[in-house]
N, C-alpha and C positions, 0 to 999 in steps of 0.2 A: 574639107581637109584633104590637102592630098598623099596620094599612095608613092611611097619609096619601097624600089629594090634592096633589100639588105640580104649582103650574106654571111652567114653568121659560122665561124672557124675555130671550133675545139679541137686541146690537145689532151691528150692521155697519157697519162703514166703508166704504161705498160707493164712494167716489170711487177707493178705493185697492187696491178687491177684485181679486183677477186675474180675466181675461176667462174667461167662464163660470161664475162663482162665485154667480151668481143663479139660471143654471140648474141646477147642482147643489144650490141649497137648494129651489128649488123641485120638484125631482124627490123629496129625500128626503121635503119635507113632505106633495107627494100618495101617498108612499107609508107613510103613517105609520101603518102597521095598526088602523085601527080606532082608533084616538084622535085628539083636538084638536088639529091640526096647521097654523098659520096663518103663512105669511110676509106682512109688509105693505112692501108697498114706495112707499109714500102719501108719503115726505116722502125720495124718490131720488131728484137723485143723491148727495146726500149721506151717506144712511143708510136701512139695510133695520133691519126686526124681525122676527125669527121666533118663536113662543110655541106651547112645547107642552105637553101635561099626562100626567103619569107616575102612578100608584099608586105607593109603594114603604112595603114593612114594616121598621119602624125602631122604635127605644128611644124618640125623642122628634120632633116637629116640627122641629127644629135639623139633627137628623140626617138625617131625610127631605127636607130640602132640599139638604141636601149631596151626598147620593147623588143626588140628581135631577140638580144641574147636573152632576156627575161624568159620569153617564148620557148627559146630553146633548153634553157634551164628546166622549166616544169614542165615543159615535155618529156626531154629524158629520164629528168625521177618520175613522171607517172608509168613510164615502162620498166623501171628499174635498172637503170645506166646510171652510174656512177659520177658525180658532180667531175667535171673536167677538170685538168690541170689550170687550165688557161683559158679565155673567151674571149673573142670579139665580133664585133660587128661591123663591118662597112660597107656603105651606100654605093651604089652604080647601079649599070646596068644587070639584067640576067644574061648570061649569054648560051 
């Protein structure tokens, strides 16, 4: 099976996160073992991004983005970050 780059781009609704909800994403993304892990909060209070990049072995591109946002879904609620406004995932390189 081979391995696809996906990187996977949540948005947050900002205005309406519960209190502390920025510092639990920023705690997960500095702990994001050794891979791209980036929250931007440049255009708060309206709206955060967090963007991260996964490996994952799948049948096609279609598929490896899907397991990525899945990935990043139960990740974030096992840290307790709030389900994103928005999700995706697309394939290329890391850079």
């Amino acid at each position: 099976m081979p391995s696809y780059s996906v990187t996977v781009t949540a948005s947050y609704d900002a205005a309406s996160a519960p209190d502390g909800a920025l510092d639990r994403l920023q705690a997960w993304a500095a702990a994001a073992d050794g891979r791209t892990f980036v929250v931007d909060e440049s255009i708060a209070p309206v709206r955060w991004t967090a963007t991260a990049d996964y490996l994952v072995d799948a049948n096609g591109a279609h598929d490896a983005e899907r397991t990525a946002v899945d990935r990043f879904v139960a990740e974030s609620a096992r840290v307790g970050v709030e389900a994103p406004e928005t999700v995706l995932g697309a394939t290329g390189p890391i850079a």
